[in-house]
MMTF fields as JSON, N, C-alpha, C and O atoms, coordinates in Angstrom:
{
  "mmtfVersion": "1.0.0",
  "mmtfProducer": "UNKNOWN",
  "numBonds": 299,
  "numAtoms": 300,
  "numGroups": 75,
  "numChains": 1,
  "numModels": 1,
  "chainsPerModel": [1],
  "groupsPerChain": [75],
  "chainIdList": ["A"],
  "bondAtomList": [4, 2, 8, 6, 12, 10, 16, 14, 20, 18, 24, 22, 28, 26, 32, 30, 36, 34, 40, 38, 44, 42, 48, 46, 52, 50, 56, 54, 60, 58, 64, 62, 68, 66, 72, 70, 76, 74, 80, 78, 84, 82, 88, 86, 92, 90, 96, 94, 100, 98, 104, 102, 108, 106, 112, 110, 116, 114, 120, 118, 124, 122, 128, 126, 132, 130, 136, 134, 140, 138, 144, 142, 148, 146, 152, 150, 156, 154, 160, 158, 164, 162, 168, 166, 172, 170, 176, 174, 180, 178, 184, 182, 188, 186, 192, 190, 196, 194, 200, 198, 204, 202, 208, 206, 212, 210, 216, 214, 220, 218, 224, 222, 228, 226, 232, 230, 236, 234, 240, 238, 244, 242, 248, 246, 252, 250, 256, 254, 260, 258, 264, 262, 268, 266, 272, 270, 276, 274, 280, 278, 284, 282, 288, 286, 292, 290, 296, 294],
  "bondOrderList": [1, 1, 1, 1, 1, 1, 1, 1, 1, 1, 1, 1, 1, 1, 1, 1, 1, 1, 1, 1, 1, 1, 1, 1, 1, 1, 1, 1, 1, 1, 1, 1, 1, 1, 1, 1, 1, 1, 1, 1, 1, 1, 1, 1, 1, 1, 1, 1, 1, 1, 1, 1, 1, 1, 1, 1, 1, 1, 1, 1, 1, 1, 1, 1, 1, 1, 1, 1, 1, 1, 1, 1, 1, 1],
  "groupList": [{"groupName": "UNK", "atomNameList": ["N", "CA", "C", "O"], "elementList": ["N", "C", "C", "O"], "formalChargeList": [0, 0, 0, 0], "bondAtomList": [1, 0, 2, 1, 3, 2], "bondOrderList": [1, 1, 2], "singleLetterCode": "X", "chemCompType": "L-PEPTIDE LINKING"}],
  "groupTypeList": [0, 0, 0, 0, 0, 0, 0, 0, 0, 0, 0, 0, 0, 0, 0, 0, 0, 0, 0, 0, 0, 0, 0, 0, 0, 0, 0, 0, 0, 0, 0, 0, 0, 0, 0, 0, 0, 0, 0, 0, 0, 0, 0, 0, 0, 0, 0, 0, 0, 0, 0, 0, 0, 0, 0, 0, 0, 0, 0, 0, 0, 0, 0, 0, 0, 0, 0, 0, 0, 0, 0, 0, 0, 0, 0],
  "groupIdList": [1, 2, 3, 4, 5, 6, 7, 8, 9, 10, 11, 12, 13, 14, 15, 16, 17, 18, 19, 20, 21, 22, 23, 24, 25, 26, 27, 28, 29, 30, 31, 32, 33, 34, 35, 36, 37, 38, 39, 40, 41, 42, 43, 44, 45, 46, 47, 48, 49, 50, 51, 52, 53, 54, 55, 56, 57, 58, 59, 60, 61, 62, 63, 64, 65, 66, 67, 68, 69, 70, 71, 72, 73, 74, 75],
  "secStructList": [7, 7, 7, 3, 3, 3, 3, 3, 7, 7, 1, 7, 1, 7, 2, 2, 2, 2, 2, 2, 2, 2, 2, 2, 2, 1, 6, 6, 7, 3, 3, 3, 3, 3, 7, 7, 1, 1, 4, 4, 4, 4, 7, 1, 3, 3, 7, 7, 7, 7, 7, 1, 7, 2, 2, 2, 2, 2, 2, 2, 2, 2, 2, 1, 6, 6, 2, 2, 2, 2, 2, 2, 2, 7, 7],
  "xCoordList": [-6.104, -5.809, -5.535, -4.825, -6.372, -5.747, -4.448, -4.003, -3.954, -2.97, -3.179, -4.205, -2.026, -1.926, -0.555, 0.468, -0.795, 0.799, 0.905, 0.036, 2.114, 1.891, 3.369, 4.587, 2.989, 3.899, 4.058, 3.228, 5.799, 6.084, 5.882, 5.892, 5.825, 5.514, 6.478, 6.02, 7.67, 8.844, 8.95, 10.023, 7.922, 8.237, 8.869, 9.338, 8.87, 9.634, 9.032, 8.446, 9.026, 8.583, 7.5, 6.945, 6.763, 5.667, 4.705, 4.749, 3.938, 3.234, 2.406, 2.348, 1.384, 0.156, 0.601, -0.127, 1.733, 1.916, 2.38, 2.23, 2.897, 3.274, 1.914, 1.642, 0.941, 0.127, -0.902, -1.726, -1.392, -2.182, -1.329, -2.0, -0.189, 0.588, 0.274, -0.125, 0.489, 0.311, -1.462, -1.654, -2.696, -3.678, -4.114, -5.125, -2.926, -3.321, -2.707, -3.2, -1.469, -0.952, -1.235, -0.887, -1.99, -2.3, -3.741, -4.036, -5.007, -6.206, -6.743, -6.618, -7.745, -8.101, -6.918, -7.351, -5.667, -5.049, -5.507, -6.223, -5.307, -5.177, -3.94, -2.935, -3.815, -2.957, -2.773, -3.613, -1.88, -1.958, -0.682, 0.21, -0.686, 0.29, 0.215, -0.782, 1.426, 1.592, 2.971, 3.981, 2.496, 3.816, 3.579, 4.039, 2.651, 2.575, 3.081, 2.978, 4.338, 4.87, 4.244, 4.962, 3.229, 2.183, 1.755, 1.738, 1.262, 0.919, 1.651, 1.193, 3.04, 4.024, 3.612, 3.438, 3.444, 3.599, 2.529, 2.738, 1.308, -0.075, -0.261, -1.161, 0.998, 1.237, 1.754, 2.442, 1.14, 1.5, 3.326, 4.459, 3.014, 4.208, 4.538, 3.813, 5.743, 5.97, 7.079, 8.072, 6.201, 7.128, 7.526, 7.076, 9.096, 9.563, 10.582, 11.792, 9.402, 9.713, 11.242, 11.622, 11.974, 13.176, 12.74, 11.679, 13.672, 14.164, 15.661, 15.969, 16.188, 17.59, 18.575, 19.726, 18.269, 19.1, 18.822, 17.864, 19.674, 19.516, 19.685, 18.818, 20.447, 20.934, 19.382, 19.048, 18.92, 17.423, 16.058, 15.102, 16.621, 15.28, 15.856, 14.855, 16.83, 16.922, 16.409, 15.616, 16.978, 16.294, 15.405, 15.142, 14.459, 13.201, 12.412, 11.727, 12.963, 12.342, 12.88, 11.962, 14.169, 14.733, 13.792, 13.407, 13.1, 12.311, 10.889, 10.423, 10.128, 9.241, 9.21, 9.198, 9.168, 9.527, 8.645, 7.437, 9.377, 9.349, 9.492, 9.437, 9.626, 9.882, 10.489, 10.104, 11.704, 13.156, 12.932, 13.104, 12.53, 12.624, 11.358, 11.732, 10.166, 9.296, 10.173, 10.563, 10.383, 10.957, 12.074, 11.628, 12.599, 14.087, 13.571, 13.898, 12.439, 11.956, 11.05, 11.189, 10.15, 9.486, 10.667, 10.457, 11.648, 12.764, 13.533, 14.523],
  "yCoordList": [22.369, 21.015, 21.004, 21.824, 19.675, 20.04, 19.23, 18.166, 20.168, 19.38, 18.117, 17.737, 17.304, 15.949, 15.368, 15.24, 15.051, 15.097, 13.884, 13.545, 12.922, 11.637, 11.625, 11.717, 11.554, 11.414, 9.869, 8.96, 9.899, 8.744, 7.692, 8.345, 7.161, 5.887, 5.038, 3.916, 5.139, 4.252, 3.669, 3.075, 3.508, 2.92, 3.772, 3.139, 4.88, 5.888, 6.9, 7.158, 7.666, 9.29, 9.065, 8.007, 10.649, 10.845, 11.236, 12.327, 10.119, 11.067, 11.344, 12.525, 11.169, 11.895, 13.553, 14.42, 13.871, 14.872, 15.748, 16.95, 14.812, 15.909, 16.122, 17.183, 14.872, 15.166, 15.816, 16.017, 16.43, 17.257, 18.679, 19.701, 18.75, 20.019, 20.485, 21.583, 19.666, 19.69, 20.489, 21.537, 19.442, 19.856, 21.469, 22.096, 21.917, 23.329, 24.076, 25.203, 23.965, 24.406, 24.731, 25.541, 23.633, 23.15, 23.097, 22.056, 23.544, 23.0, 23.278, 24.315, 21.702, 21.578, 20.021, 19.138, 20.189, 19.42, 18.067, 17.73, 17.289, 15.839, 15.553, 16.023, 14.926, 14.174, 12.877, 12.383, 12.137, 10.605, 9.956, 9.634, 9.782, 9.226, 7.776, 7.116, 7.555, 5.714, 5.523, 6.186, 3.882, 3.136, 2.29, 1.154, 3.034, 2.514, 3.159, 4.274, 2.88, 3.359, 3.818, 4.632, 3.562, 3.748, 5.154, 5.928, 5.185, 6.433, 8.261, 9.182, 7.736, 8.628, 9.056, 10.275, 8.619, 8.287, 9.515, 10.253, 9.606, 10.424, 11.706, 12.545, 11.622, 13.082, 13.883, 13.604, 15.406, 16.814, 16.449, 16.501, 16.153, 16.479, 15.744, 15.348, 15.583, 14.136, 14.785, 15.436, 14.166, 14.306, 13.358, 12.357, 13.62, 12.342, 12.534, 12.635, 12.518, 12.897, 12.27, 11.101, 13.634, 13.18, 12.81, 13.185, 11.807, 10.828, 11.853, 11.738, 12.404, 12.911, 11.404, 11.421, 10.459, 9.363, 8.833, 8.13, 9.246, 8.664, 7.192, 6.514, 6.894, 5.392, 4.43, 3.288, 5.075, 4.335, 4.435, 3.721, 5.831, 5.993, 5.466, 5.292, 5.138, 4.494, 2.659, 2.075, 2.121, 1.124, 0.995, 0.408, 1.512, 2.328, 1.455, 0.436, 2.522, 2.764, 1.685, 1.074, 0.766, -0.174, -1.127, -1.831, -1.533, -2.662, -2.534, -3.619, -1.37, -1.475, -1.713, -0.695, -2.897, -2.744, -2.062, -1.984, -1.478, -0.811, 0.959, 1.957, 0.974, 2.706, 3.575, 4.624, 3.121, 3.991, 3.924, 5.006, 2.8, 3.098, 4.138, 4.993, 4.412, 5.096, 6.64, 7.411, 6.907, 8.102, 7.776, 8.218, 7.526, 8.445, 8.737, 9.839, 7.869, 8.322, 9.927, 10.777, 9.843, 11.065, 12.253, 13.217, 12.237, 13.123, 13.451, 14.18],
  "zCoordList": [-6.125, -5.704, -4.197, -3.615, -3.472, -2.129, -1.717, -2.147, -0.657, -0.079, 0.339, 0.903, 0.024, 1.007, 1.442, 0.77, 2.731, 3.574, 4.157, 4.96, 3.819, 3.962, 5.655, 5.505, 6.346, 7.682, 7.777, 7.786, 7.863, 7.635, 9.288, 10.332, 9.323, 10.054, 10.446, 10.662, 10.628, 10.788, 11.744, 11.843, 12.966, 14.0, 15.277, 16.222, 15.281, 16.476, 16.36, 15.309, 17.337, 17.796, 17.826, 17.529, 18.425, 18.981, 17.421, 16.852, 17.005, 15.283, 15.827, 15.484, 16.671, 17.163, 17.336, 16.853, 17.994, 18.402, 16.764, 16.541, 15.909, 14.575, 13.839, 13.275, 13.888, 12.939, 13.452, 12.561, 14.931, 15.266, 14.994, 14.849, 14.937, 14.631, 12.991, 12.604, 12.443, 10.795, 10.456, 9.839, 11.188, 11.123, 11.635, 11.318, 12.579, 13.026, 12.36, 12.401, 11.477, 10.447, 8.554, 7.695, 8.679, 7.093, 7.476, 6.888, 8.133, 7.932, 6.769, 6.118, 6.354, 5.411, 4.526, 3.785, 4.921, 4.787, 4.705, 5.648, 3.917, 4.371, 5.017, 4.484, 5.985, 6.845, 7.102, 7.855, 6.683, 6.737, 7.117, 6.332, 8.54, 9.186, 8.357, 8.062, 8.126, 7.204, 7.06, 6.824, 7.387, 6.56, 5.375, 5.264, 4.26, 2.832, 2.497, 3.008, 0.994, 0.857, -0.438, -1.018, -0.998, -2.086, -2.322, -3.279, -0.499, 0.315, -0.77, -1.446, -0.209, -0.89, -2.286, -2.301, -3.192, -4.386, -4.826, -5.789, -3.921, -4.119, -3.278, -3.332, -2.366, -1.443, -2.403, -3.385, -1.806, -2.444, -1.266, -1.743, 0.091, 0.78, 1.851, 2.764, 1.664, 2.786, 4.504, 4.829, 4.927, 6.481, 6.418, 5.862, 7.38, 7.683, 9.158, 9.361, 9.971, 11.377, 12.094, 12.156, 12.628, 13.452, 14.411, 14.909, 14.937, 16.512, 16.946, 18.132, 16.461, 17.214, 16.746, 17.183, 16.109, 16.176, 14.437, 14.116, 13.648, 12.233, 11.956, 11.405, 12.225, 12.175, 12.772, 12.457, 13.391, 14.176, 13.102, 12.798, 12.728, 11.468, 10.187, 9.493, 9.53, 8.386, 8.68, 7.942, 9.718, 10.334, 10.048, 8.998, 10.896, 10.701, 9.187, 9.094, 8.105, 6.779, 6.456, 5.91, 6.426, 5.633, 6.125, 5.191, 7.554, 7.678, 6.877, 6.532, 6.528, 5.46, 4.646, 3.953, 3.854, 2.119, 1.476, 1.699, 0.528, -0.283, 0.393, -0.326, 1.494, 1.887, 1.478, 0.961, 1.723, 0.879, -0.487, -1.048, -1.365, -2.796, -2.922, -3.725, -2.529, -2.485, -2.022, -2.899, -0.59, -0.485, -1.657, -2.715, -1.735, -2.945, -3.896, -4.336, -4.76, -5.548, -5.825, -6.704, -4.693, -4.49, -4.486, -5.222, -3.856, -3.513, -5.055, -5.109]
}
């Protein structure tokens, strides 16, 4: 089965820079920077990129609906 890695999308940090990291790590990988939270549901593995500032990334995920109920669930 192949991998698939759903990088979360919350609105902050650099994702270009995680998800070309992921691809030199995991090739062959699927990689799918998103803010569906559907997305999650069909990943082998979820990123969920730091800012250094938590309170900014729950923000973040609480303005997507449905994000957080998607991540807790997967978790």
């Amino acid at each position: 089965m192949a991998q698939s890695v759903a990088v979360i999308d919350y609105g902050s940090g650099n994702l270009r820079s995680v998800e070309k990291s992921l691809k030199r790590v995991a090739p062959g990988a699927e990689i799918d920077v998103t803010s569906d939270p559907s997305v999650l549901k069909k990943a082998s593995h979820i990123v969920l990129p730091g800012v250094g500032a938590f309170a900014d990334c729950m923000r973040g995920l609480s303005d997507i609906p449905g994000m957080r109920e998607a991540l807790e669930e997967a978790v």
